[in-house]
SETORTOR-380326 format. One record per residue (C-alpha): residue number from 1; residue in one letter; x, y, z. Coordinates in Angstrom, 3 decimals, padded with zeros to 6 digits. Layout:
# residues N
   num   residuo         xx         yy         zz
   NUM         A          X          Y          Z
...
END
This chain:
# residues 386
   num   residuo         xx         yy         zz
     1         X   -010.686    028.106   -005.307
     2         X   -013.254    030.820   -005.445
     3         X   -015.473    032.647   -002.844
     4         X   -016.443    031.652    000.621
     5         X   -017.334    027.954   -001.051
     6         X   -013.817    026.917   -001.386
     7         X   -014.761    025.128   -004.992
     8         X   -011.356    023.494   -006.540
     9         X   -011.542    025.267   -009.876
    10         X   -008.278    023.324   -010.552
    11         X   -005.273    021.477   -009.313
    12         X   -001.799    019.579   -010.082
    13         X    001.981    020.422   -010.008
    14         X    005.092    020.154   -011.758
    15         X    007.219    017.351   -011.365
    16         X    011.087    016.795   -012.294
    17         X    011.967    020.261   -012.264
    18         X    015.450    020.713   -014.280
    19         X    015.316    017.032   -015.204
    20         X    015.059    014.901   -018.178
    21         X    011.031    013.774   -018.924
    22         X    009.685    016.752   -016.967
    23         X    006.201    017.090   -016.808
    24         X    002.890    019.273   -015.733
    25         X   -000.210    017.229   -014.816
    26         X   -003.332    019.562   -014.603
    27         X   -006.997    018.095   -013.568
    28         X   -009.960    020.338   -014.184
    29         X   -013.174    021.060   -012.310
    30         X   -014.975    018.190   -013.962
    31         X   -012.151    015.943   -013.153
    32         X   -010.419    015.483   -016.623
    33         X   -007.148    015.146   -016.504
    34         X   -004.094    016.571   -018.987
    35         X   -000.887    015.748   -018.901
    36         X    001.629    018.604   -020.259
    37         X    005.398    016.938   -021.207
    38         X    008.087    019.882   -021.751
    39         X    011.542    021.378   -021.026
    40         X    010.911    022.775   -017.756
    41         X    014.925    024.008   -016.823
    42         X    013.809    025.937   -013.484
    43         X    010.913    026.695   -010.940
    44         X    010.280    030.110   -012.574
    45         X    009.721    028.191   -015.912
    46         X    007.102    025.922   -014.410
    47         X    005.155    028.257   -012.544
    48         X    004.707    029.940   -016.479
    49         X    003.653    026.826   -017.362
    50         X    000.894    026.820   -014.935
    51         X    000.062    030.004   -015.066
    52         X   -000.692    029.471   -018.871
    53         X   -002.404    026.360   -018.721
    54         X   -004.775    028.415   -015.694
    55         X   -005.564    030.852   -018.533
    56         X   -005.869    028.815   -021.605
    57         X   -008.839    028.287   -023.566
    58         X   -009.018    024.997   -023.450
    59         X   -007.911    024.074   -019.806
    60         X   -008.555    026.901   -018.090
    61         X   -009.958    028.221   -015.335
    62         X   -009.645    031.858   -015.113
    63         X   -009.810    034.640   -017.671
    64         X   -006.839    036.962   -017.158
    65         X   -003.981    037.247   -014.653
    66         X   -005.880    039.829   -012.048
    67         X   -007.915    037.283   -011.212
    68         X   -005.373    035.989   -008.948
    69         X   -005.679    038.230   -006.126
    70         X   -003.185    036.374   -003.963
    71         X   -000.173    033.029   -003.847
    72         X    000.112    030.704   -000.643
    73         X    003.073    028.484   -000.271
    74         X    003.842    025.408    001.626
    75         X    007.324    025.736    003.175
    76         X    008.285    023.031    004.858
    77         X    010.962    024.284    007.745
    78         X    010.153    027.328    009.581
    79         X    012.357    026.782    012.905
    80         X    011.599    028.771    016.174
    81         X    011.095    032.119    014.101
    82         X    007.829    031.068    012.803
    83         X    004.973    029.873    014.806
    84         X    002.344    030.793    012.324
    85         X    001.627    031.758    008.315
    86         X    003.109    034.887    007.496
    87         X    002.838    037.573    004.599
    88         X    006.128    037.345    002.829
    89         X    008.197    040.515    002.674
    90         X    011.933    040.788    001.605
    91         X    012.369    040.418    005.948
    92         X    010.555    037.630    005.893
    93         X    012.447    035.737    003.002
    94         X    015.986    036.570    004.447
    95         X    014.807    034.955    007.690
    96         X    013.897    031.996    005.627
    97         X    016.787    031.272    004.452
    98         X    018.311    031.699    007.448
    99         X    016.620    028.116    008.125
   100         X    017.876    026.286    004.723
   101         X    020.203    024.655    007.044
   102         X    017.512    022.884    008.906
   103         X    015.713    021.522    005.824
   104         X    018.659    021.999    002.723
   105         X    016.576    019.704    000.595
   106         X    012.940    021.023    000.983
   107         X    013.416    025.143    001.815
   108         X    015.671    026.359   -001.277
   109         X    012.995    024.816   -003.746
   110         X    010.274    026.919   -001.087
   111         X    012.027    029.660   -001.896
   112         X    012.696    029.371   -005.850
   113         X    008.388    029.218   -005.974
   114         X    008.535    032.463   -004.228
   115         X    010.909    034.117   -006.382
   116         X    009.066    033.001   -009.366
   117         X    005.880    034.437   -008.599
   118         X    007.465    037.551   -007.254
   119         X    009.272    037.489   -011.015
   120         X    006.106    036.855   -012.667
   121         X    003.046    038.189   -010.443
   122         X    005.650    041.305   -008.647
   123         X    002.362    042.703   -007.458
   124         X    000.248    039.920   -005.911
   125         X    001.041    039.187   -002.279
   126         X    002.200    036.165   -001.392
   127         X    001.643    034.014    001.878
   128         X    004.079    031.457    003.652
   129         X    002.626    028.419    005.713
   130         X    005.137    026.460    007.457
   131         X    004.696    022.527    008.130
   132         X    006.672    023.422    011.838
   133         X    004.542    025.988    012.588
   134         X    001.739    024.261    014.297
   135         X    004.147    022.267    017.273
   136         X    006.081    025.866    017.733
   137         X    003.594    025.215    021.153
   138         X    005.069    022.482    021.982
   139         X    006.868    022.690    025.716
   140         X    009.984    022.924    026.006
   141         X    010.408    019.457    027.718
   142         X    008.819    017.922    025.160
   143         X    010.984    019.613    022.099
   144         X    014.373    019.480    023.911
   145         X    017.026    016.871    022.965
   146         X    019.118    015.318    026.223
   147         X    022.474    016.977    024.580
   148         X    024.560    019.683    025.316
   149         X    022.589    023.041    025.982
   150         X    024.795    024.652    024.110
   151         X    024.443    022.733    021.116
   152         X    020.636    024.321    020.964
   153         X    021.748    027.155    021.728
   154         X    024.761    027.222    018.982
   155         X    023.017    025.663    015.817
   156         X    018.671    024.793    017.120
   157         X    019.223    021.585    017.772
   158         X    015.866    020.184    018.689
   159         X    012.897    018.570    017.868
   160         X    010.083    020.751    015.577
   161         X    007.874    018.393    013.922
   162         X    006.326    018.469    010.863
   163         X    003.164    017.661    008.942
   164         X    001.670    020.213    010.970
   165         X   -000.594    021.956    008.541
   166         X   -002.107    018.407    007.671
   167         X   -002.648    017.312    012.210
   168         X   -004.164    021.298    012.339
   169         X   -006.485    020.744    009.853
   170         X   -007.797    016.989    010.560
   171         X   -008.034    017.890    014.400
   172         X   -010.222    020.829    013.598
   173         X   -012.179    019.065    011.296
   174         X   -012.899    016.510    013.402
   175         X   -014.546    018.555    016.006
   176         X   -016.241    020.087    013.438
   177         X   -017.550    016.772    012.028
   178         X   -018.447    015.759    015.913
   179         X   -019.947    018.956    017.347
   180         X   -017.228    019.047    020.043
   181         X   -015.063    022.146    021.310
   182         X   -011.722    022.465    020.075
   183         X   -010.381    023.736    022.704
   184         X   -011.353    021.224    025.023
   185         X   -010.380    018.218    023.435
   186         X   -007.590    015.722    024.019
   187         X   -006.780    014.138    020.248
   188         X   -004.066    012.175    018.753
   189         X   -003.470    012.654    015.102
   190         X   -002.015    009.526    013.117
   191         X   -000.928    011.220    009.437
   192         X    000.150    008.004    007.902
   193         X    001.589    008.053    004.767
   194         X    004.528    007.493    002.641
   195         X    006.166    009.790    005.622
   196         X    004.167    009.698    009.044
   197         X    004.081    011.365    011.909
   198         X    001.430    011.413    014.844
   199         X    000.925    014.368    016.828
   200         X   -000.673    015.004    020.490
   201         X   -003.506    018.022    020.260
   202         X   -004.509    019.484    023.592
   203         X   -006.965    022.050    023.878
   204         X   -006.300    023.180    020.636
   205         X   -002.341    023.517    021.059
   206         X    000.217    020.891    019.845
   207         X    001.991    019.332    023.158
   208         X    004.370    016.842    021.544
   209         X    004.954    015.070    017.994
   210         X    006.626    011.865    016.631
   211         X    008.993    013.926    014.018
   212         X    011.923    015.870    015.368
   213         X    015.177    017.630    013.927
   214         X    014.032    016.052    010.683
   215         X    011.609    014.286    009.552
   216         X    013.566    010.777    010.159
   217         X    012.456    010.559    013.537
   218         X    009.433    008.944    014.984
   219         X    007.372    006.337    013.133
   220         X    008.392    003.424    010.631
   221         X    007.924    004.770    007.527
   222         X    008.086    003.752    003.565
   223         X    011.699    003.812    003.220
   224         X    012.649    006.310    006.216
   225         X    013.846    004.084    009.473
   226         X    012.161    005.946    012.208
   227         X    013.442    005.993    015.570
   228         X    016.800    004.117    015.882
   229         X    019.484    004.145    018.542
   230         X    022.465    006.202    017.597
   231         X    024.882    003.769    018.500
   232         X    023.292    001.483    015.401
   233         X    023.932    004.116    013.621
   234         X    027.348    004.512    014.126
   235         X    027.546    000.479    014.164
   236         X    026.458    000.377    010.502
   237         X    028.599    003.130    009.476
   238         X    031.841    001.985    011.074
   239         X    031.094   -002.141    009.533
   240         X    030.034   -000.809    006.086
   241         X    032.608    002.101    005.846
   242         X    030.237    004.283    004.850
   243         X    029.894    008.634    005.553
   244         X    027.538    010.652    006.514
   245         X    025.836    011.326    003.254
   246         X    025.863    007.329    002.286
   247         X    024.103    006.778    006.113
   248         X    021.446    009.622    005.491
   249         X    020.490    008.132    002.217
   250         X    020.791    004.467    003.459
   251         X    018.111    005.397    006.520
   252         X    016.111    008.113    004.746
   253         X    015.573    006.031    001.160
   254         X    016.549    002.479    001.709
   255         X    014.954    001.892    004.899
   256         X    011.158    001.323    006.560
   257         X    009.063   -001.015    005.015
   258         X    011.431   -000.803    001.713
   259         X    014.497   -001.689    003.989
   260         X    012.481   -004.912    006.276
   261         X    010.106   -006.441    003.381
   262         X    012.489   -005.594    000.531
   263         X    009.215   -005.530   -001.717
   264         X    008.884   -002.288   -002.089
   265         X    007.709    001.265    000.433
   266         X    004.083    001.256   -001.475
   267         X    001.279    000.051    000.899
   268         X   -000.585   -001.385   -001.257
   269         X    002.098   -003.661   -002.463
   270         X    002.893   -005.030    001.002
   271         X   -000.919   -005.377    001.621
   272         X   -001.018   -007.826   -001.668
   273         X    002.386   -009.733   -000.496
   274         X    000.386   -009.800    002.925
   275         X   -002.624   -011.957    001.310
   276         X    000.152   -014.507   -000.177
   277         X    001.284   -014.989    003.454
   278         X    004.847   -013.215    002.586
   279         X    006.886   -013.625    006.231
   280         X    008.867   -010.231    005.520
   281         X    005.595   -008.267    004.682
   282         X    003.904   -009.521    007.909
   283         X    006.945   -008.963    009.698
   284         X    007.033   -005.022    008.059
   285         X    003.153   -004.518    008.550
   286         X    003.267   -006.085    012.368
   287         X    006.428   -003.384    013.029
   288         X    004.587   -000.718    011.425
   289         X    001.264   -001.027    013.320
   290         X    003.065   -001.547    016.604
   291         X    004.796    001.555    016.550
   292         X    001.722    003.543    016.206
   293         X    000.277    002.163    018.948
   294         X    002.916    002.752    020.895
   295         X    002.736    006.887    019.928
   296         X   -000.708    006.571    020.758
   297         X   -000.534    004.980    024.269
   298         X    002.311    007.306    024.965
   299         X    000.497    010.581    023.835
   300         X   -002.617    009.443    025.685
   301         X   -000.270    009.238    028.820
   302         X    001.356    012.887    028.289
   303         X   -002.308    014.265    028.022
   304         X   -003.876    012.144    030.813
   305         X   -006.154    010.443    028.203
   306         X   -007.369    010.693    024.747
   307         X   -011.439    012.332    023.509
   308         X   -010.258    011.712    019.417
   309         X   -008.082    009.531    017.909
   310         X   -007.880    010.268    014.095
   311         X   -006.040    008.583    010.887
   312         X   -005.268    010.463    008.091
   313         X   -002.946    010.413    005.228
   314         X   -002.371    007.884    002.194
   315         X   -002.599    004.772    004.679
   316         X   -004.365    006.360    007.359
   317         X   -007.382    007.333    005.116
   318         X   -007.184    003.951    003.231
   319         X   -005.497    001.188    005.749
   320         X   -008.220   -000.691    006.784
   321         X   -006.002   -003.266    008.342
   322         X   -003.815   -000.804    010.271
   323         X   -006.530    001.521    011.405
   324         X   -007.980   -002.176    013.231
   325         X   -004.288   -003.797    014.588
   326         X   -003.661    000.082    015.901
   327         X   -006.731    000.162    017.801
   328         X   -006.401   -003.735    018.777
   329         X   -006.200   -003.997    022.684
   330         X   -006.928   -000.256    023.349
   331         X   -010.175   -000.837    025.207
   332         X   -008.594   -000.170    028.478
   333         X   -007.949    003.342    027.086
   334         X   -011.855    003.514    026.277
   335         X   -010.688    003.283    022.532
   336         X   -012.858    000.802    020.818
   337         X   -013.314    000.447    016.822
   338         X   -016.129   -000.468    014.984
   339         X   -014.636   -003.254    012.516
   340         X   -017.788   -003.501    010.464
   341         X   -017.711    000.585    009.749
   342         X   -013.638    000.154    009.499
   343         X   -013.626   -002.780    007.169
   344         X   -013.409   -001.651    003.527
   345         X   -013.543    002.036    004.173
   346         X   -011.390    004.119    001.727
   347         X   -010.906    007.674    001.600
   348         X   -013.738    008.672    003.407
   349         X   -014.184    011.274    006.815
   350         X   -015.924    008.432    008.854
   351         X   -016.815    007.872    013.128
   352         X   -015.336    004.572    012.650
   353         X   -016.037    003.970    017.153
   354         X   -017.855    001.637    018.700
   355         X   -021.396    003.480    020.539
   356         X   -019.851    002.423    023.747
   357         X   -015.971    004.027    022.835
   358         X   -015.254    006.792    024.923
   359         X   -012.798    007.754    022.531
   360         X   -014.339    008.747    019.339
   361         X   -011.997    007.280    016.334
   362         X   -012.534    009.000    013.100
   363         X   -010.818    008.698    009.491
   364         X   -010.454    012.359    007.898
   365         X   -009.368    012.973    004.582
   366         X   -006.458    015.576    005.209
   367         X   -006.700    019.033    002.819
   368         X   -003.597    020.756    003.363
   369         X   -004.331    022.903    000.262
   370         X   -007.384    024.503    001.630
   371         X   -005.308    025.579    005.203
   372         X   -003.101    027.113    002.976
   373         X   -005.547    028.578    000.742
   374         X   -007.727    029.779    004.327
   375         X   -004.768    031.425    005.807
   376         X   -003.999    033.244    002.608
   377         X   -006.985    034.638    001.591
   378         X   -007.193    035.621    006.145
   379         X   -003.859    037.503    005.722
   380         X   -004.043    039.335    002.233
   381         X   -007.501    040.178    003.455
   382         X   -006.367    041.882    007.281
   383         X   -003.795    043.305    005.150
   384         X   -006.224    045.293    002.441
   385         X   -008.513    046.506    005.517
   386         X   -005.499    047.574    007.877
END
């Protein structure tokens, strides 16, 4: 990204890091794509991957390695020690890893990016944004589990939330697309995707959040289970003679819409086995669009109503059919969609509301890269004029 303009001089990742058929895809400005295949053992490795494909001649987009004035990194688990993006010192990464036992999956790969670029770039500040961050306002009723006190208190056992970089940037940009005050608005944020989550914004703050300890809670997803009663849990466990590890993978992977249609956690491939009349897919898809609407009627009850109700994410942006069975029946809650702006629309930041809607329902295109990019550029840039 360069300047005020925020232009995408290029993007793309590494995938299978340390595994066999590891690859870097890299799309340019114009919107060709390359695809780089290679032996990529480690995080450091990849990160000198991209960092050479950023300067080549023939993919590149910058000239020389100054040019990169600054690094922001998503990192995913944050706990009650962060409540905002940070400039990472040595301080700052120790108290990071104090929280790999919240998220032992997703922060020790957060952390190998850092190292890299500190390895590689040792004098270009670096920036943390954490997906918790944004429902660290949450109250306390809200984030609180109905367990032992002292089990918070001993190990944080509680609800955070996540996807919070991708519900602060939507709700903002909604406002901003419908000339409305932040601060004074009452929104519900669906970010539906292969994970989901929906989120209650008022005035600006976070107030409660369908994720909690992890990100299994809350909604039906692709292959995670969502909200399920403990006691199933232990049910399943006890009849299949299965361990903790075996349960965690059996309602984290093998469950959601994988688990009920057995077709597969891809929208688009229940959506096809919903046009052949497939029982299990209408059965997944009716589950899936019931739950939302349960968040949402529940959120607009916490908040004493609802001014925005917005879809986002994979489905959320594209779901044309779940965007219309979420809003189905809402009119009591002055939430009435538009089916003939809804139908067909894909991808697109739209006011998909009736005139008449109190509620105004809008599809936003989430851009998780540019909050990170924004904060980075805000603290590296307090930082040079302090």
């Amino acid at each position: 990204m360069e300047g005020d303009t925020w232009d995408v001089m290029a993007k793309g990742g590494v995938e299978k890091i340390g595994l066999k058929g590891s690859f870097l895809k890299h799309e340019k400005s114009n919107g060709e794509k390359v695809l780089l295949e290679g032996e990529i053992l480690d995080h450091e490795t990849g990160i000198d991957y991209i960092l050479g494909i950023l300067l080549s001649d023939l993919h590149g987009c910058i000239k020389e390695m100054e040019e990169i004035d600054a690094v922001g990194h998503r990192v995913v688990h944050g706990g009650e020690t962060f409540n905002s993006s940070v400039f990472i010192t040595d301080e700052v990464i120790s108290k990071m890893e104090d929280c790999i036992d919240l998220a032992p999956l997703h922060n020790p790969p957060n952390l190998k990016g850092i190292r890299a670029i500190s390895s590689l770039l040792p004098n270009v500040p670096q920036v943390g944004v954490f997906d918790t961050a944004f429902h660290q306002t949450m109250p306390k009723h809200a984030y609180m589990y109905a367990i032992p006190f002292s089990l918070y208190k001993k190990y944080g056992v509680r609800r955070y939330g996540f996807h919070g970089t991708s519900h602060r940037y939507v709700s903002k940009r909604a406002c901003e697309a419908l000339g409305v005050d932040y601060k004074k608005q009452r929104i519900i944020s669906c970010h539906l995707g292969n994970g989901a989550s929906v989120a209650a914004i008022m005035n600006g703050e976070s107030v409660d959040t369908s994720m909690g300890f992890t990100p299994l809670e809350g909604l039906m997803m692709g292959t995670r289970c969502g909200d399920l009663d403990i006691g199933a849990a232990t049910y399943i466990m006890d009849k299949e003679l299965i361990g903790i590890q075996s349960a965690s993978i059996l309602f984290n992977k093998h469950s959601g819409m994988l688990g009920v249609t057995g077709i597969s956690s891809d929208m688009r491939e229940i959506e096809s086995a919903l046009e052949k009349k497939d029982p299990m897919a209408e059965l997944g898809m009716s589950m899936y669009n019931y739950r939302i609407k349960k968040f949402v009627g529940s959120y607009a009850a916490a908040m004493g109503g609802v001014d925005i109700l917005i879809f986002t994410g994979g489905i959320g942006e594209n779901g044309d059919l779940t965007r219309r069975e979420v809003c189905k029946g809402l009119d009591f809650m002055g939430i009435i969609l538009d089916d003939e702006i809804n139908t067909g629309l894909r991808g697109k930041e739209m006011d998909i509301s009736k005139k008449e809607s109190k509620c105004r329902i809008m599809v936003v295109p989430t851009n998780e890269e540019l909050v990170i990019a924004v904060d980075t550029k805000k603290i590296v840039t307090e930082l040079v004029h302090k």
